[in-house]
C-alpha positions in Angstrom: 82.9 88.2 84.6 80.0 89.2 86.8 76.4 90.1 86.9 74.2 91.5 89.7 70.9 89.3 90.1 69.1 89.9 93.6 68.5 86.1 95.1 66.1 86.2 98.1 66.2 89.9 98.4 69.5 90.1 98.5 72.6 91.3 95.9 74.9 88.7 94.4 78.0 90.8 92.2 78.2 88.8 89.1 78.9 91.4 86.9 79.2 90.5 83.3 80.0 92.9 80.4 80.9 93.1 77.0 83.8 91.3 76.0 84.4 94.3 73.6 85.0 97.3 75.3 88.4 98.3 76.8 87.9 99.6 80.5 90.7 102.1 80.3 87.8 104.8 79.2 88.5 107.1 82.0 92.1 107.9 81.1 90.6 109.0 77.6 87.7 111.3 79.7 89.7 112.5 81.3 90.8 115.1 78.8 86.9 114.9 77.4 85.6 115.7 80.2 87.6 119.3 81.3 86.8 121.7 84.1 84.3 123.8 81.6 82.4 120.4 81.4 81.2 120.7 84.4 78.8 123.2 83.9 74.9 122.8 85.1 73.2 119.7 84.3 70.3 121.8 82.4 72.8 123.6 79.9 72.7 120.4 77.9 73.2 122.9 74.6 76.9 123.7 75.9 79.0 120.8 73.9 82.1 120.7 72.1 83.6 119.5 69.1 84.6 115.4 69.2 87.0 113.7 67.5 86.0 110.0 65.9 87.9 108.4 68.5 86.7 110.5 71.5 83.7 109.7 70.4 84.2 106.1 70.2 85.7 106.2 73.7 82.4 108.0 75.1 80.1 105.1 73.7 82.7 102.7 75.4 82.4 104.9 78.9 78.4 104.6 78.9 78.4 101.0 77.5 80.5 100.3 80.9 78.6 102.1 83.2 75.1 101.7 81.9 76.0 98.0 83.1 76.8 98.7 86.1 74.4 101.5 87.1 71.6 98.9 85.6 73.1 96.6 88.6 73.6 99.2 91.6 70.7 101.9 90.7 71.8 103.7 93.5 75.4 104.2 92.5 75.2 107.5 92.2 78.8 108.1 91.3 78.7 106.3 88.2 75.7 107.7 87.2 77.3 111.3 87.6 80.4 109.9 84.9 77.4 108.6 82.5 75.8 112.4 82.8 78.9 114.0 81.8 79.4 111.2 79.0 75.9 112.0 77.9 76.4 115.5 78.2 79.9 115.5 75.7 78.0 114.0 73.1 75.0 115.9 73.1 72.3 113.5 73.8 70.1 115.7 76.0 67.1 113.0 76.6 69.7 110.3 77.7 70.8 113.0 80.1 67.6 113.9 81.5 66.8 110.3 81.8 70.1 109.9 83.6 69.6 113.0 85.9 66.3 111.3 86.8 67.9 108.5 88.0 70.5 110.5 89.9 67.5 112.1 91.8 66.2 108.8 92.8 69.1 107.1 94.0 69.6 110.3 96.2 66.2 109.8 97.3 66.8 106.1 98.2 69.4 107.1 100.0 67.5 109.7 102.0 69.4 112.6 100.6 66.4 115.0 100.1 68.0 118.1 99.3 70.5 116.6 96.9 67.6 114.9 95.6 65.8 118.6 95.3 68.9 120.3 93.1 69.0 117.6 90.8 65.3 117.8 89.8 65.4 121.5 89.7 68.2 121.2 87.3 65.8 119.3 84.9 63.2 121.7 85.1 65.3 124.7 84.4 65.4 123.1 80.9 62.3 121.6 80.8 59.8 123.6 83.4 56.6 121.6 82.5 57.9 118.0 83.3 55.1 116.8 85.0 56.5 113.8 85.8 59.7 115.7 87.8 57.1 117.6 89.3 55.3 115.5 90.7 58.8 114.0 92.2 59.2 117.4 93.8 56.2 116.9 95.3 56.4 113.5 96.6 59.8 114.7 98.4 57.8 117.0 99.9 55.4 115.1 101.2 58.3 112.5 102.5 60.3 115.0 104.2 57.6 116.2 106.1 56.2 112.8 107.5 60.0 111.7 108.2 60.1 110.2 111.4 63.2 111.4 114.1 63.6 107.6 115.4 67.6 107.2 115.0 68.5 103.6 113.2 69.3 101.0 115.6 73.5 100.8 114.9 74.9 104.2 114.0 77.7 103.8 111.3 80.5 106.3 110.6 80.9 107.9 107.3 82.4 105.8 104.8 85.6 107.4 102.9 83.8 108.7 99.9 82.6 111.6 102.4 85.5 112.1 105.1 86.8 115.6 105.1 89.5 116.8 103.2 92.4 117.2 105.4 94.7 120.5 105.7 97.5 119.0 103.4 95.2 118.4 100.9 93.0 121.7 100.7 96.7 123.5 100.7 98.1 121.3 97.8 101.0 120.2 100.9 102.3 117.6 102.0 104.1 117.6 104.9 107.7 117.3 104.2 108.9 115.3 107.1 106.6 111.6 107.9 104.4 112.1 110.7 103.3 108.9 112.0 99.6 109.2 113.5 99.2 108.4 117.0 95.0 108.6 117.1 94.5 106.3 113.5 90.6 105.1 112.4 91.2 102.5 110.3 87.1 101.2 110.3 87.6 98.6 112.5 85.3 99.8 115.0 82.5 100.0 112.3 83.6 96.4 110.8 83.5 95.0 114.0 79.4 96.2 114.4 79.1 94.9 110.6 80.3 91.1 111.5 80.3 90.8 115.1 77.1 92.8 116.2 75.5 91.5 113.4 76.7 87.6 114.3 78.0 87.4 111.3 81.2 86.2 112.7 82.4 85.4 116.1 84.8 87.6 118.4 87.3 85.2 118.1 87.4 85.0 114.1 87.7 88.9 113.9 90.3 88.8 116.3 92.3 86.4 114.4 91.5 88.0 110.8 91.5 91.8 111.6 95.5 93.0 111.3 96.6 96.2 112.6 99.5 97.4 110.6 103.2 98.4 111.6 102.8 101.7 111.0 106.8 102.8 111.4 107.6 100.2 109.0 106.8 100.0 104.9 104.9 97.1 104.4 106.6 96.0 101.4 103.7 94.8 99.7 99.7 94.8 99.9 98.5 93.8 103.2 95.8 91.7 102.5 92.4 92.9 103.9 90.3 92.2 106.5 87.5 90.3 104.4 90.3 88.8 102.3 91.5 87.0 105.4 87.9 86.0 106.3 88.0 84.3 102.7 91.0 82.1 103.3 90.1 81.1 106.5 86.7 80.1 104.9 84.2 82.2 107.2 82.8 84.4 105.3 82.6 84.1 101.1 84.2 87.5 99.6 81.4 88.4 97.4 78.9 88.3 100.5 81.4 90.7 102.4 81.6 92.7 99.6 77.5 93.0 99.4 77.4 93.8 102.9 79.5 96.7 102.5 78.3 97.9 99.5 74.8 97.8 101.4 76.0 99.8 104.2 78.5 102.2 103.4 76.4 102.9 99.8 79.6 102.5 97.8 79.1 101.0 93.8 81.0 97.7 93.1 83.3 97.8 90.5 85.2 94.7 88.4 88.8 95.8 88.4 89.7 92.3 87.1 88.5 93.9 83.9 89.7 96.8 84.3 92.7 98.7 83.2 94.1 100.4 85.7 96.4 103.6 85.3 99.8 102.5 86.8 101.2 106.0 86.5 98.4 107.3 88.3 98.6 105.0 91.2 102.7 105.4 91.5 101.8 108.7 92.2 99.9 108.4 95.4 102.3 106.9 98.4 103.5 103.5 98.3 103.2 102.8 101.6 100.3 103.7 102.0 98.6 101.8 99.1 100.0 99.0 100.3 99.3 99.4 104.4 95.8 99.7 103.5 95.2 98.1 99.8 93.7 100.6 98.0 94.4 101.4 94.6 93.9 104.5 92.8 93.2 103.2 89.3 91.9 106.3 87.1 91.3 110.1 86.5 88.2 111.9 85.1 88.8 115.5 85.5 89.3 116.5 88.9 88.6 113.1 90.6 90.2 110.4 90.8 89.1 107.0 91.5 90.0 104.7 93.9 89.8 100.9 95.1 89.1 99.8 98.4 87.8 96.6 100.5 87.6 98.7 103.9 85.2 102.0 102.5 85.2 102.9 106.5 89.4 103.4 106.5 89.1 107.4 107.5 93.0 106.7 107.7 93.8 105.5 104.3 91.1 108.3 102.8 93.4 111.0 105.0 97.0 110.1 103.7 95.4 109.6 100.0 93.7 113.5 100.4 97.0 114.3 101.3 99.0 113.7 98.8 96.6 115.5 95.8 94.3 118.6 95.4 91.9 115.8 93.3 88.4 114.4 94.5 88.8 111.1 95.6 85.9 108.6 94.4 85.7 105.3 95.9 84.8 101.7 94.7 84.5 98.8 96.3 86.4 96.3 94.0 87.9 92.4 95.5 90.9 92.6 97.8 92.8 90.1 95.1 92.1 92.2 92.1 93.4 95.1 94.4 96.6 93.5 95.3 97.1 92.4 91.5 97.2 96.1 90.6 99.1 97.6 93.3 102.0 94.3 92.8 102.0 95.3 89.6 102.2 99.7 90.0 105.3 98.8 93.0 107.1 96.1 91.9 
């Protein structure tokens, strides 16, 4: 079990939760959470009809993420699954409450205009907030004193906001294997995380980083690059994981408690799951969520896209817990 406790201004992932709740909550809001759901944040009214255990799964869903939003405030992912949760059962002040703290992990992150829509949504319902208000105002403020200066290392996008490709806007998939000649598997980005940073040396990322056969099937998970820096002992997993949690602003989650959706991940391409260890472990509506231990693999995000019409979410979850799952969905 883990819990997040910041040590000399810095993360640790220790997340611990309940020893009560089953983590296969999505799979059940899945079907709670329908298209219609997704209706504006201020039409809290709008609910439907909940069935003992639906119920009972919801308060399982929020018990789950209310842990782990508490931990990464600025996961605003998860906060978005505990709206909708919130939002099923009808408990308009949790909601607000929880649409305020979408607003400020957007503003953390320095998205103002996201920041903006989510505020206005609150006072569509509730026009005299004076605290929101004043939020409004303070993002004003901010985006007019924001200074042009670009940061000093310039970092792709991670996966969760890589476009969707052709096949996957289309609902195609191409019917004959292509095997990509220009692939962007984040190393250039991992190599500014580690080596820029002198994290590691040249010579260690040389000797962990593995690029793939790509005209072969793997035949099982490939174990990733921050895995390998783990058993060589250079760099401890959870302080890999923190650093990319930091920069690509992706929430940590504990698939060793989790259970993941087998079907669901049998669905997506073998080889590809396995080239690149990720793990698609669950459905809520139209997204579905996925594992990873490289959030900067554009190539992994692409062949995933392609292969459904869904929104891909993405977690950063331990490369072991990762290749657990996937031995277990391609056996």
């Amino acid at each position: 079990m883990r819990r997040n406790v910041v040590s000399g201004g810095f993360l640790r992932m220790e997340f611990e939760l309940p020893a009560s709740i089953p983590l296969k909550f999505s799979q059940k809001l899945s079907a709670l959470v329908s298209a219609e759901a997704r209706r504006p944040a201020y039409d809290f009214s709008m609910t439907t009809t909940l069935t003992a255990g639906e119920e009972s799964q919801l308060l399982q869903t929020i018990e789950m993420f209310e842990v782990i939003t508490q931990s990464q405030p600025q996961d605003y992912q998860s906060l978005e699954i505990l709206k909708e949760a919130y939002l099923k059962l009808g408990r308009e002040d949790e909601l607000v409450n929880t649409s305020r703290r979408i607003a400020e992990a957007y503003v953390h992150l320095g998205q103002l205009s996201s920041a903006i829509l989510e505020y206005e949504s609150i006072l569509q319902r509730r026009p005299d907030d004076g605290a929101v208000l004043a939020a409004l105002g303070e993002i004003e403020s901010k985006a007019s004193s924001l200074s042009a200066t670009p940061p000093a290392i310039e970092f792709v996008e991670p996966v969760a906001r890589v476009a969707p490709t052709e096949a996957s806007v289309n609902g195609k998939s191409a019917s004959k294997k292509v095997v990509p000649t220009d692939v962007d598997d984040g190393k250039a980005t991992m190599h500014k995380l580690f080596v820029d940073s002198k994290l590691i040396s040249q010579g260690d990322f040389d000797l962990c980083w593995q690029t793939p056969n790509l005209h072969l099937p793997p035949g099982r998970p490939l174990e990733p690059f921050i895995q390998m820096l783990a058993d060589k002992g250079t760099v401890p997993t959870e302080k890999s994981l923190r650093l990319l949690s930091e920069k690509a602003r992706l929430g940590f989650l504990p698939l060793e408690k989790y259970d993941a959706d087998l079907d669901l991940a049998r669905s997506f391409p073998m080889e590809t799951c396995q080239r690149w260890c990720v793990l698609p472990f669950d459905k809520m509506s139209k997204s579905v969520l996925v594992a990873t231990a490289n959030p900067f693999n554009r190539q992994a995000a692409k062949e995933l896209e392609a292969a459904t019409q869904a929104r891909l979410l993405w977690y950063l979850a331990p490369p072991l817990d990762i290749a657990k799952w996937l031995k277990r969905a391609f056996r």
